[in-house]
N, C-alpha and C positions, 0 to 999 in steps of 0.2 A: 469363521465364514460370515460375509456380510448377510443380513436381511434378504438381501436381492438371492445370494445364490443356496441361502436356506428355501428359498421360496423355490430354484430352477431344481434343486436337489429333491422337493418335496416330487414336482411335476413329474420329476424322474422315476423316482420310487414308484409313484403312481401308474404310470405306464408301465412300468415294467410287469406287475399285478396284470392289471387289465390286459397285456399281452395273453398271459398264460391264462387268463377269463375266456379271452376270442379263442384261444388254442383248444381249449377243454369244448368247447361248444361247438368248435368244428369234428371231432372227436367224437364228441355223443353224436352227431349228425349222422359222420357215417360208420356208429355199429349201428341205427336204427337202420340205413339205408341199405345198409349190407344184407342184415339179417333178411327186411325184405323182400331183397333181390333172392336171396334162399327162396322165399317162400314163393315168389309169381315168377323169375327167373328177367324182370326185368332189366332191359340190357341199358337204360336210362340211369338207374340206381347205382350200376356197379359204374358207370363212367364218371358220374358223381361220384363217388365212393375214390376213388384213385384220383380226381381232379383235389379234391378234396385233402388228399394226400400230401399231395403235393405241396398244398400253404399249409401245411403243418411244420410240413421240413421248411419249409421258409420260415418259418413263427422260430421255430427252436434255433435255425442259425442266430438268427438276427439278435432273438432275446440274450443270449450267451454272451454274444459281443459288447448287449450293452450292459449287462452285470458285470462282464471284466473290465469295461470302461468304467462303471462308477465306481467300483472297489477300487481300482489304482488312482484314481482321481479323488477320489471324495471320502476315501476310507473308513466307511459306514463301521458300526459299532452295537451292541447290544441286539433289540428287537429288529434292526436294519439289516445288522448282518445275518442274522439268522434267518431274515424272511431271503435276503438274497441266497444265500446257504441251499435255501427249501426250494427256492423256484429254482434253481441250478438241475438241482435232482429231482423235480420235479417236471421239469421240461421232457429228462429222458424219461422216464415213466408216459408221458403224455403221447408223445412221439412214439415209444414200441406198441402203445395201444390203437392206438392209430395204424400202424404197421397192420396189428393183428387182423384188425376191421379188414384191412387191402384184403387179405390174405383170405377172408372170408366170403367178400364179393367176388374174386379168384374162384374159391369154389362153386359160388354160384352160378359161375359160368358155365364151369364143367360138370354141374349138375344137368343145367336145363341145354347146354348145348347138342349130348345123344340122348334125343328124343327115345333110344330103344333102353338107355338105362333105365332099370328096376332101384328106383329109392323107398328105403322103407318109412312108413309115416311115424315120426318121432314130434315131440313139441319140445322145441328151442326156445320160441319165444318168448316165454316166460324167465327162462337165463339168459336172453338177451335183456330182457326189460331189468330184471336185476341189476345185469350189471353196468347197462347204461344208468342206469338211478343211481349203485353209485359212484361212477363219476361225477355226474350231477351234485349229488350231497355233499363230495368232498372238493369240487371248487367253489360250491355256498360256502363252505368251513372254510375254506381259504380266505375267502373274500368277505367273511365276517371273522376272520380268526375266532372261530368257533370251535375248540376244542372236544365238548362233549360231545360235536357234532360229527367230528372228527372219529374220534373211538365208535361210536356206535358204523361209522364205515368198517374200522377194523374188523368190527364185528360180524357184519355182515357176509365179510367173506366166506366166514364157517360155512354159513347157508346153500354160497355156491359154489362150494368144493361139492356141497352133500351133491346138489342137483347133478356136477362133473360127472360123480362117481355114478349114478342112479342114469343119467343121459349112454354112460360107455356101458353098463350091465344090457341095458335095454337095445342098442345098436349090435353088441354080441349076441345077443340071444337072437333077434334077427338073421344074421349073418350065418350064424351055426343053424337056424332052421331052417333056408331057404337061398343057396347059395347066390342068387339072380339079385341079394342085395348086398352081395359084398364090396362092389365098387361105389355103387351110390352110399352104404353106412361107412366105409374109411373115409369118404370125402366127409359125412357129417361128422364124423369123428373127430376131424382136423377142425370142424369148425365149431363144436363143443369145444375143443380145446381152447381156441382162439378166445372163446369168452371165457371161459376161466382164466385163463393171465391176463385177461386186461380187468378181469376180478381182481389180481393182485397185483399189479400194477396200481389200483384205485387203492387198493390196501396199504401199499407203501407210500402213495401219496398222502394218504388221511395220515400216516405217520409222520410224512415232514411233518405236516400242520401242527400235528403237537409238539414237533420240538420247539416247532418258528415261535410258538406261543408260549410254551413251560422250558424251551430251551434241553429237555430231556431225551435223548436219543432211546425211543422204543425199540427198535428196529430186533427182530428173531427173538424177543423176549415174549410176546404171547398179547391177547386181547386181554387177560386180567390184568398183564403189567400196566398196559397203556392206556384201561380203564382207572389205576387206582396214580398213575400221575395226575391224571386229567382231577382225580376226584380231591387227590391229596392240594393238585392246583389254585381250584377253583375255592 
């Protein structure tokens, strides 16, 4: 390749990253705006929240096509292909968390919409704040190819399975002692759950990152595996 199109290839790569930077950022936006909407029932938040949706699924078409165009054209190689490799699968992980988000605002609707529903008082917020963090941490990792940065995402997720499990005990035991919160605790239910898979969702994205970077596919071997690549890596 001449100079010229080493330079337009670089430009390429380049945006292609920063795609899935805007993606991730619209993402975190709206689990914040979602979870929100939970708590005030703002009907501003959840329209944002689904608007929002929407240039996600735009960001993931568009990026896809232009990964299949540079591959058949430019037929990246080493650290190139594996970052393309990472963003491919990393788009759909972005994209169902973003789903989750929708699906959360969804219920805040049908929370705040029958004023005679009985919700029980639970705190989410702090599993939402988690797990937008880490997205946050693992598109930093991305966009420093930062590996250690990466595993301690892995890690993280342990945390919020624990809060998942502790968030469903506590919605049950509501629910069994006072029947008038059975329909307001399955909707939080559904939206405890929502932020645990976009937990792991963020978890299998911190694990592209370390393949894109050590080229090592962690993927169902555990956070010791993909602490002692990262460590044997560095």
């Amino acid at each position: 390749m001449t100079e010229h199109t080493f330079r337009k290839y670089d430009v390429e790569m380049d945006e292609i990253c920063s795609e899935l930077l805007r993606m991730g950022g619209c993402v975190e936006s709206m689990i914040n705006d979602a979870i929100d909407a939970v708590v005030t029932g703002d009907a501003s938040l959840i329209d944002r929240v689904k608007e929002n949706e929407k240039e996600v699924n735009k960001i993931e078409v568009a990026v896809d096509e232009r990964i299949a165009t540079i591959i058949a054209l430019r037929q990246p190689a080493g650290i190139d292909l594996r970052t393309l490799m990472a963003v491919a699968k990393m788009l759909t992980d972005m994209e169902r968390s973003g789903d989750e988000a929708e699906k959360i605002a969804s219920m805040a609707r049908r929370l705040h919409d029958d004023t005679k529903k009985f919700v029980p008082e639970i705190e989410l917020q702090h599993m939402s704040k988690a797990v937008a963090q880490m997205l946050h941490d693992v598109m930093d990792a991305f966009a420093r190819q930062d590996s250690v940065a990466a595993a301690a995402v892995v890690r993280s997720d342990k945390q919020v399975d624990k809060e998942w499990k502790s968030a469903m005990r506590s919605l049950i035991s509501f629910m069994i002692e006072d029947p008038r919160t059975i329909s307001g605790g399955i909707d939080l239910l559904f939206v405890a759950r929502s932020l645990e898979r976009i937990g792991d969702h963020s978890k299998n994205m911190a694990e592209r990152v370390i393949f894109m970077v050590h080229g090592a596919d962690v993927r169902h071997q555990g956070v010791k595996a993909a602490e002692r690549v990262v460590r044997e890596g560095t």
